[in-house]
C-alpha positions in Angstrom: 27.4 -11.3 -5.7 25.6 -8.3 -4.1 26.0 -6.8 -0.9 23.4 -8.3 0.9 24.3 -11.7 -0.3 28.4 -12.0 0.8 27.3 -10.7 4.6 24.3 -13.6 4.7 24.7 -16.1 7.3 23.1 -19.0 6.6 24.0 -21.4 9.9 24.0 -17.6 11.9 24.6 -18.2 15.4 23.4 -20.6 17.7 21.0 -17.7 19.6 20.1 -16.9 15.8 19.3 -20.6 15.2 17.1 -20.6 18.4 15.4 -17.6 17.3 14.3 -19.1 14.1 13.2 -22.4 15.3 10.9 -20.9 18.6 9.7 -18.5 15.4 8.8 -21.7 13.1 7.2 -23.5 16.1 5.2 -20.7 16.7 4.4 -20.3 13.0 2.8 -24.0 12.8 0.9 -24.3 15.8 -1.0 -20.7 14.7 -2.1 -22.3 11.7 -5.6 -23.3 13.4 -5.7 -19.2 13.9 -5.2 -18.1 10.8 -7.7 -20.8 9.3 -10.5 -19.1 11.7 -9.3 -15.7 10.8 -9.7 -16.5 7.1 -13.3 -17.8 8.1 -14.2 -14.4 10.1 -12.8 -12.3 7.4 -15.2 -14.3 4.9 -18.2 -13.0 6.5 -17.6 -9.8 5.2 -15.3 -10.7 2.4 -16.1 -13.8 0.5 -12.7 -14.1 -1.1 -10.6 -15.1 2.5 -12.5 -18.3 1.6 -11.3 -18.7 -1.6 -8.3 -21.2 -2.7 -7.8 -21.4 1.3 -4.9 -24.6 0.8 -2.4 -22.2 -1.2 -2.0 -20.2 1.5 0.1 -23.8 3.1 1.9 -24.1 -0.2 -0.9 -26.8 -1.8 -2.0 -26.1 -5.7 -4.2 -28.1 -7.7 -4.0 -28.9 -11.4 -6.0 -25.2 -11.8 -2.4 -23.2 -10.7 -0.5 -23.9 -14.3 3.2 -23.3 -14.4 4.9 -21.6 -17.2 8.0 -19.4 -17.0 10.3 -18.1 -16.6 8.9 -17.1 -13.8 8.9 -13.5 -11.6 7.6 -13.7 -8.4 6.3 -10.7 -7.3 5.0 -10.4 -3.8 2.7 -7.2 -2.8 0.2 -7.7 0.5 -2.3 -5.6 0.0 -4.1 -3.1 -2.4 -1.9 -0.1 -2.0 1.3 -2.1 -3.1 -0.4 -4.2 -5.8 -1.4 -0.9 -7.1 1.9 0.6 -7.0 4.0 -2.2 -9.1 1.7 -1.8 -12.2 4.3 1.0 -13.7 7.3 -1.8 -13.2 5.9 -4.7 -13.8 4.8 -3.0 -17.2 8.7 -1.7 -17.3 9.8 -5.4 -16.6 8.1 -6.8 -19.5 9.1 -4.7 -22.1 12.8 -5.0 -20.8 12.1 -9.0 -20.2 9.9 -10.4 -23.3 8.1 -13.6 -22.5 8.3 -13.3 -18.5 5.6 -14.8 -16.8 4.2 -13.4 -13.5 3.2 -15.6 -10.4 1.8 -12.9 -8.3 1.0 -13.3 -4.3 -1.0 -11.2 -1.8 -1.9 -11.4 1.5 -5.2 -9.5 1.7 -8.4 -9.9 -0.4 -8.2 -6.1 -1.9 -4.5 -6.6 -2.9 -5.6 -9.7 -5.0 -8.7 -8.6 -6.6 -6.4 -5.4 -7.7 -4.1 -7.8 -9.1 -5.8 -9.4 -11.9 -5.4 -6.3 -13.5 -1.9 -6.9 -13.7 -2.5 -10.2 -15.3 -1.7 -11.5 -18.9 -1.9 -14.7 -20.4 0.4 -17.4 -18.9 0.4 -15.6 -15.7 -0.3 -17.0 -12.1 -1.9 -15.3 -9.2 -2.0 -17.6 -6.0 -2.2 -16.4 -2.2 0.9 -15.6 -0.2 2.3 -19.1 1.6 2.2 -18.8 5.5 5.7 -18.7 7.0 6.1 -22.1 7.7 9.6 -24.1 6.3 6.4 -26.5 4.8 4.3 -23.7 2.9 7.5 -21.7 1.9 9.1 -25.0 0.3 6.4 -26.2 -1.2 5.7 -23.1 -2.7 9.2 -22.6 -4.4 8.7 -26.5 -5.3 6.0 -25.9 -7.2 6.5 -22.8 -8.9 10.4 -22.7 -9.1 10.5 -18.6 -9.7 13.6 -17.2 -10.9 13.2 -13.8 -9.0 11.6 -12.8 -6.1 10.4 -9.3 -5.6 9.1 -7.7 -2.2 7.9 -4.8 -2.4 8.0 -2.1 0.7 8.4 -3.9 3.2 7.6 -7.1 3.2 10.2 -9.7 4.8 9.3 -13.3 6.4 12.0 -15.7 7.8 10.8 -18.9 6.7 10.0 -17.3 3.4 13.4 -15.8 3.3 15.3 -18.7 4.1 13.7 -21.3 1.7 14.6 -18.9 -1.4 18.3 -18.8 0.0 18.1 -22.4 0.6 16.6 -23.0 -3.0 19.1 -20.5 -4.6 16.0 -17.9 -5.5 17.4 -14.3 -5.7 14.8 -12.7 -3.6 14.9 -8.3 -3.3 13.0 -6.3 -1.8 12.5 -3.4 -4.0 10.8 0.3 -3.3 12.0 -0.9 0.1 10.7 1.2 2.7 11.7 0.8 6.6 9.1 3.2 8.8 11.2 4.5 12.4 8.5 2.4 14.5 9.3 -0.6 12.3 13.0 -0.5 12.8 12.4 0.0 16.6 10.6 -3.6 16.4 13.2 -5.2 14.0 16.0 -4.2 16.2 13.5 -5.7 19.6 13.4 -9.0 17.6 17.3 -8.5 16.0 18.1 -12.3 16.4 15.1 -12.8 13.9 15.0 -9.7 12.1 18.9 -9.0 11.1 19.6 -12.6 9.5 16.1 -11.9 7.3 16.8 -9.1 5.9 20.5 -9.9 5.5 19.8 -13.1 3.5 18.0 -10.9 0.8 19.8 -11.2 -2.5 19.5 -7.4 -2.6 17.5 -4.0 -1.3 16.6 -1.2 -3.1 15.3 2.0 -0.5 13.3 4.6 -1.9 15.5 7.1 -0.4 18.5 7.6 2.1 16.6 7.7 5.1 15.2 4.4 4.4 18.7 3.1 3.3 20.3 4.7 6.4 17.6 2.8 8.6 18.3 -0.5 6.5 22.0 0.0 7.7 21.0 -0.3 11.5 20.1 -3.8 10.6 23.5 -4.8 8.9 22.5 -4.6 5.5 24.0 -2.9 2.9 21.3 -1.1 0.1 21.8 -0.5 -3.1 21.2 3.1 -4.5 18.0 4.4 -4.1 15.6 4.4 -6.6 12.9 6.6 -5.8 9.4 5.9 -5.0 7.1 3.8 -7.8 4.0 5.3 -6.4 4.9 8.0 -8.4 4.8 6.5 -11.4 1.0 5.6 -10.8 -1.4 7.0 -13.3 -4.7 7.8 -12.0 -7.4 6.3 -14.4 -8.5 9.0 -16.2 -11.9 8.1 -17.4 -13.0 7.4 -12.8 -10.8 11.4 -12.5 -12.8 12.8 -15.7 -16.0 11.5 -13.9 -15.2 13.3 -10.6 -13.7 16.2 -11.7 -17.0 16.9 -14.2 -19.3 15.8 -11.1 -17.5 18.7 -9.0 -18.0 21.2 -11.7 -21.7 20.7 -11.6 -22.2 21.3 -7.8 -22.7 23.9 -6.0 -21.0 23.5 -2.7 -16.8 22.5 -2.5 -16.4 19.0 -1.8 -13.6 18.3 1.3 -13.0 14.9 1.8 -11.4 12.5 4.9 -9.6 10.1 2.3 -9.0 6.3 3.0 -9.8 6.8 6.9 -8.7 4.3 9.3 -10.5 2.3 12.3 -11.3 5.2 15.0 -10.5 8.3 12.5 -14.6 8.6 11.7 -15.2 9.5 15.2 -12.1 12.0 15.5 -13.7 13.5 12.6 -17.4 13.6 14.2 -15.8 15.0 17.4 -13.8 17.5 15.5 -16.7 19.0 13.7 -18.5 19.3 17.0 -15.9 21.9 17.9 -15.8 23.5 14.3 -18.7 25.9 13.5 -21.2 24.0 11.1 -19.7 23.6 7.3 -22.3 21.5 5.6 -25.6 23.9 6.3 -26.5 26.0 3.1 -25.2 26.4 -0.1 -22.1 28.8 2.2 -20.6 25.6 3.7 -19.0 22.5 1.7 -20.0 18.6 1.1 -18.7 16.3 3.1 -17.2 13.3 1.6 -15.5 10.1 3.5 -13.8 7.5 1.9 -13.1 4.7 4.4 -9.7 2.5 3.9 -10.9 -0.9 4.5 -14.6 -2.4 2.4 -15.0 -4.4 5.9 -15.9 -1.0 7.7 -17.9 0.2 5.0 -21.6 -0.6 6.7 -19.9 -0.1 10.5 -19.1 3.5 9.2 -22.5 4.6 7.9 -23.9 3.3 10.9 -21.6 5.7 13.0 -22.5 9.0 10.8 -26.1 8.4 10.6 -26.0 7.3 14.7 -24.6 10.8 15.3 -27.9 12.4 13.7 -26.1 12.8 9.7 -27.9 11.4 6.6 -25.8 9.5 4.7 -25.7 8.8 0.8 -23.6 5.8 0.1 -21.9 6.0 -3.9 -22.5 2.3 -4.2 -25.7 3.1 -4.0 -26.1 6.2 -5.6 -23.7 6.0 -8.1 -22.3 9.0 -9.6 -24.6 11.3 -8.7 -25.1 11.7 -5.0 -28.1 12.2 -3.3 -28.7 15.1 -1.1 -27.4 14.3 2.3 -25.2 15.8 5.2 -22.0 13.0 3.9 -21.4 11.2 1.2 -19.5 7.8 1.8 -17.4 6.6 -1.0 -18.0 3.1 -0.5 -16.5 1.1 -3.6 -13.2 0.0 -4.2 -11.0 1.1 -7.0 -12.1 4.7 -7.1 -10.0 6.6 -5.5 -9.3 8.9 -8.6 -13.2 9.3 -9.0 -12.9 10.5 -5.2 -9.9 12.8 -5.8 -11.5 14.3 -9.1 -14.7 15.2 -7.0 -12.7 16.4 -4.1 -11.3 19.9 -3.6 -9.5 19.3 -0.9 -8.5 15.8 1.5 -7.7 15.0 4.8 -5.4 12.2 5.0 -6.7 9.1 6.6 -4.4 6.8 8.7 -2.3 10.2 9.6 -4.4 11.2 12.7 -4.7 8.0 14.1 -1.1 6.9 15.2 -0.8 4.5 12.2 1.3 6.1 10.0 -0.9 8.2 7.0 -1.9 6.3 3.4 -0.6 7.1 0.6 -0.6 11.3 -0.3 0.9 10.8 -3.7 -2.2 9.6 -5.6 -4.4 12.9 -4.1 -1.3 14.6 -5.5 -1.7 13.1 -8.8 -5.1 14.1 -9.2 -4.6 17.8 -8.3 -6.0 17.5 -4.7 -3.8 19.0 -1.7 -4.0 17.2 1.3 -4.5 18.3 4.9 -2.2 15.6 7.0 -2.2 14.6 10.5 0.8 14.5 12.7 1.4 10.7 12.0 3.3 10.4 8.4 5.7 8.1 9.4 5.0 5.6 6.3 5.5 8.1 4.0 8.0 10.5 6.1 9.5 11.9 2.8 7.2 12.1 0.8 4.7 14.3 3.3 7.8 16.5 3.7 8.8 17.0 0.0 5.0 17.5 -0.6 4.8 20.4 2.3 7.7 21.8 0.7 6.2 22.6 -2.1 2.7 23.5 -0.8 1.1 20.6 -2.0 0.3 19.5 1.4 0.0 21.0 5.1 0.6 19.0 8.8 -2.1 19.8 11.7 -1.8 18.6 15.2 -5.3 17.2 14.8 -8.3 16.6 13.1 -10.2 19.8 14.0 -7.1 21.9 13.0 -6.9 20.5 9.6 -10.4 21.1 9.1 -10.1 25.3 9.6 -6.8 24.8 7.4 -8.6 23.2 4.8 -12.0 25.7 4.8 -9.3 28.2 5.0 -8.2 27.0 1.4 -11.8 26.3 -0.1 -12.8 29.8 1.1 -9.4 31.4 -0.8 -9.7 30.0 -4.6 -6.1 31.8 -5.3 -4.9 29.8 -2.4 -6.5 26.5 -3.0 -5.6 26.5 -7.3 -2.2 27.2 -6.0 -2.0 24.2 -3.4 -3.7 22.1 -6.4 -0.8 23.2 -9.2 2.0 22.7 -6.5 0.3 19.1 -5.8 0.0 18.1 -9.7 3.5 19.5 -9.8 4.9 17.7 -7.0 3.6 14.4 -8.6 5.2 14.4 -11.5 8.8 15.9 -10.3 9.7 12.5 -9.1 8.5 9.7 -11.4 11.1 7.4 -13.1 11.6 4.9 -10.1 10.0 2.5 -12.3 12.5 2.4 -14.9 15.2 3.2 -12.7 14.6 -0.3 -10.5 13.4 -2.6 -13.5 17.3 -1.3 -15.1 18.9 -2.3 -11.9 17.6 -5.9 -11.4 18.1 -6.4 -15.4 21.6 -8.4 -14.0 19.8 -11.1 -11.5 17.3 -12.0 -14.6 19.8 -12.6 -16.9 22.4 -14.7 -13.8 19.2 -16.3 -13.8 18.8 -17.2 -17.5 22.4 -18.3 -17.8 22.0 -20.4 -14.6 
């Protein structure tokens, strides 16, 4: 029995018991919510409408089960993404495993089905009720569970130790802000992430954090991101659309809510760079498909035409900023880009990911907020595969300052390239270490 399992405490206390029942109350009366959230959402995104019941543990005759059975949970697109390089590890080393895959946002599933064989099942993630939770290990009867990052639900939690699931959370990841609120809400928090059959950190910071909370991690296992391959065809097509311009291409990659309007701000204070064939392209890529329209209304508001690629496709009109407005791209984006600022990094919300840029030979420019991917923005700076700013106007003169010095930028594009592929193998490394709950599993 692992760590985490022999220091679970299923009765816990009787504040811990308290805890969890105001938390399922809580849980059940916000199910209205969530029903006119998922109708908001559809507005913009018709597929919060979709299969609507399986997000309170109901399936119809159209969810087949087959197993055995991995569970593998990843909310939204950047995870779902991410586990392609072990699920592909998981079923060489586990021949006829079937996948029942769950998400929490409409991008994470629609990047799923690419994941997807025959005999597999993709259904929505349950809503933390003891109801939805139960019915959904009812139904499905997994005999693994796999969060990945960071995932962790009480309800969800309990119902798998209740139901004798192994449940891990694996490329675990636990952000200084997050541990701040998990320690806040400790009477919740601890017995969750103590019940879990097992935890695998991506490094020792994270398993020092895990720690704090009582629980005691396996060996880390590195990061899976890295073992992403950029599709090479979408990078081909942006790296040969690059070579035929004129002007370098800097791009504001996977931006978050408010980080446009930094960026318009910033440029106000930074001498024109997209007038004449001396300055650069501007490219933005926004994060979420939601914003896509709310964002081109923004640019062209502040006086800038706007070419959109959904509408352009791969050849861009001639325009002040191009907005990479499809999903799935990103290594078209990188391939075109010479160098990226990193989205979600100069808002307080953490950064995005840095690895894929890395992947695809673009440096990256970072704000001072990297707290999702601490290491990794510090390994990559190391190296000279990436730079911190204070702000947004500061990492645009850093990152001119490397388009105008091609010694300087081919440099920071080897060291990124080179930085990517240092530290892949957590794939292998993770779908090895859980080898022994499949098999407790098949012997059960």
């Amino acid at each position: 029995m692992s760590a985490a399992v022999s220091q679970a405490r299923p009765a816990g206390s009787a504040m811990h018991r308290a805890v969890h029942l105001l938390y399922s109350v809580l849980v059940i009366a916000l199910q209205p919510v969530l029903r006119w959230k998922l109708r908001r959402r559809a507005r913009l995104e018709p597929a919060y409408a979709q299969h609507v019941e399986q997000r309170f543990g109901y399936y119809d005759a159209s969810v087949p089960v087959q197993g055995p059975l991995l569970w593998v949970h990843s909310v939204s697109l950047g995870e779902t993404r991410a586990i392609g390089a072990l699920i592909s590890q998981l079923r060489a080393q586990w021949p006829g495993v079937r996948l029942l895959l769950t998400h929490g946002t409409a991008t994470g599933r629609e990047a799923g089905t690419e994941l997807l064989q025959a005999g597999d099942v993709q259904v929505w993630q349950p809503w933390d009720t003891p109801g939805a939770t139960r019915r959904f290990l009812r139904h499905f009867k997994p005999r693994l569970g796999l969060l990945v990052d960071t995932e962790i639900w009480p309800n969800l939690v309990r119902a798998c130790q209740e139901g004798a699931v192994p449940l891990c959370l694996v490329n675990a990841r636990l952000s200084a802000p997050s541990l701040q609120r998990a320690q806040r809400l400790r009477w919740l928090a601890e017995p969750a992430y103590q019940s879990l059959t097992g935890v695998w950190p991506q490094d020792e910071d994270q398993a020092n954090r895990f720690r704090v909370l009582g629980v005691k991690p396996h060996a880390p296992t590195g990061n899976i991101k890295f073992d992403m391959e950029p599709d090479q065809v979408l990078l081909s097509q942006g790296q040969a659309a690059r070579q035929a311009m004129l002007r370098p291409v800097l791009m504001l990659a996977v931006s978050r809510e408010g980080e446009e309007q930094m960026w318009l701000d910033a440029m106000r204070m930074v001498e024109s760079t997209w007038a004449g064939e001396s300055g650069v392209q501007w490219l933005i890529v926004p994060r979420h498909p939601q914003r896509f329209d709310a964002v081109a209304a923004l640019l062209q508001a502040a006086g800038l035409t706007v070419a959109r690629r959904s509408l352009d496709g791969a050849h861009f009109s001639n325009a002040d900023v191009w907005l990479g407005d499809t999903l799935g791209e990103m290594a078209f984006y990188y391939g075109l880009a010479d160098v990226a600022l990193l989205g979600g990094s100069f808002a307080p919300l953490g950064g995005q990911n840095l690895i894929e840029a890395a992947a695809c030979r673009c440096p990256v420019v970072m704000g001072p907020h990297t707290f999702n991917f601490a290491q990794a923005a510090q390994m990559a700076q190391a190296v000279g595969a990436a730079l911190e700013r204070p702000d947004m106007a500061a990492a645009i003169q850093t990152a001119l300052q490397w388009i105008n010095d091609p010694e300087m930028l081919e440099a920071a594009s080897s060291a990124a390239w080179a930085f990517a592929q240092t530290h892949r193998g957590a794939a292998l490394r993770l779908a090895r270490a859980l080898d022994s709950l499949w098999q407790r599993g098949a012997s059960a």
